[in-house]
C-alpha positions in Angstrom: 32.0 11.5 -1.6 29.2 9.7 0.5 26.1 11.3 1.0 24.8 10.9 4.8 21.7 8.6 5.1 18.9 10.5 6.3 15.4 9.8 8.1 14.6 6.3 9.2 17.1 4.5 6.9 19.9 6.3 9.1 19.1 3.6 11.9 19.6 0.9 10.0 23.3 0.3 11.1 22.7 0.4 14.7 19.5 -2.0 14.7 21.7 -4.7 12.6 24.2 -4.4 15.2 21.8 -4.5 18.2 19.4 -7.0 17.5 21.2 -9.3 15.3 19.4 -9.6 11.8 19.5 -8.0 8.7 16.8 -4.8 7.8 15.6 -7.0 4.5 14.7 -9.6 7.7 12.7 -7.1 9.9 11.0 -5.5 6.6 9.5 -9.2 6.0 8.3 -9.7 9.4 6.7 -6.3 9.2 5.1 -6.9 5.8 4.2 -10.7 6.7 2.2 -9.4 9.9 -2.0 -9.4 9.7 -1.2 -5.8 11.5 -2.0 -2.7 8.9 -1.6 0.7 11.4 1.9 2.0 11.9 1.9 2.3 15.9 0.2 -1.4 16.0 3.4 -2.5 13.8 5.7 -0.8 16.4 4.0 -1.8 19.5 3.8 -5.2 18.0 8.4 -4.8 17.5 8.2 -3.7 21.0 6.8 -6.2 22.8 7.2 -9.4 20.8 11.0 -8.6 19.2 12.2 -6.5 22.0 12.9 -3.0 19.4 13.4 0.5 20.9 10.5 3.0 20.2 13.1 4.6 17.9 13.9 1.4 16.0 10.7 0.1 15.7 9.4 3.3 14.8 12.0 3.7 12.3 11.8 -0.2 10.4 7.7 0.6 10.7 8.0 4.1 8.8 9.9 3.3 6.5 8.2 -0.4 5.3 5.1 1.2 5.2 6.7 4.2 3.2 7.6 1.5 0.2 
């Protein structure tokens, strides 16, 4: 049986699908940026990638997390 995907890995699917690249892609941008504070990092997805609040918020929390 498959266990459902919880918390921010459970948007995963739908950001692939939206915006074209892989998470492993969005994780490097994230880690590769001189920003440090989780609502720089999603601001930052917002306005330069074009990322929901949601998705942004999502790839930001869950980088950081690792």
């Amino acid at each position: 049986m498959t266990e459902t995907v919880k918390g921010p890995a459970s948007y995963f699917p739908s950001i692939e699908r939206k915006y074209g690249r892989p998470i492993a892609e969005w994780k490097d941008l994230i880690r590769a940026s001189p920003l440090t504070k989780h609502m720089e990092l999603v601001s930052w997805l917002k306005s330069e990638h074009g990322l929901g609040h949601g998705h942004a918020n999502a790839l930001v929390a869950h980088t950081l997390a690792e």
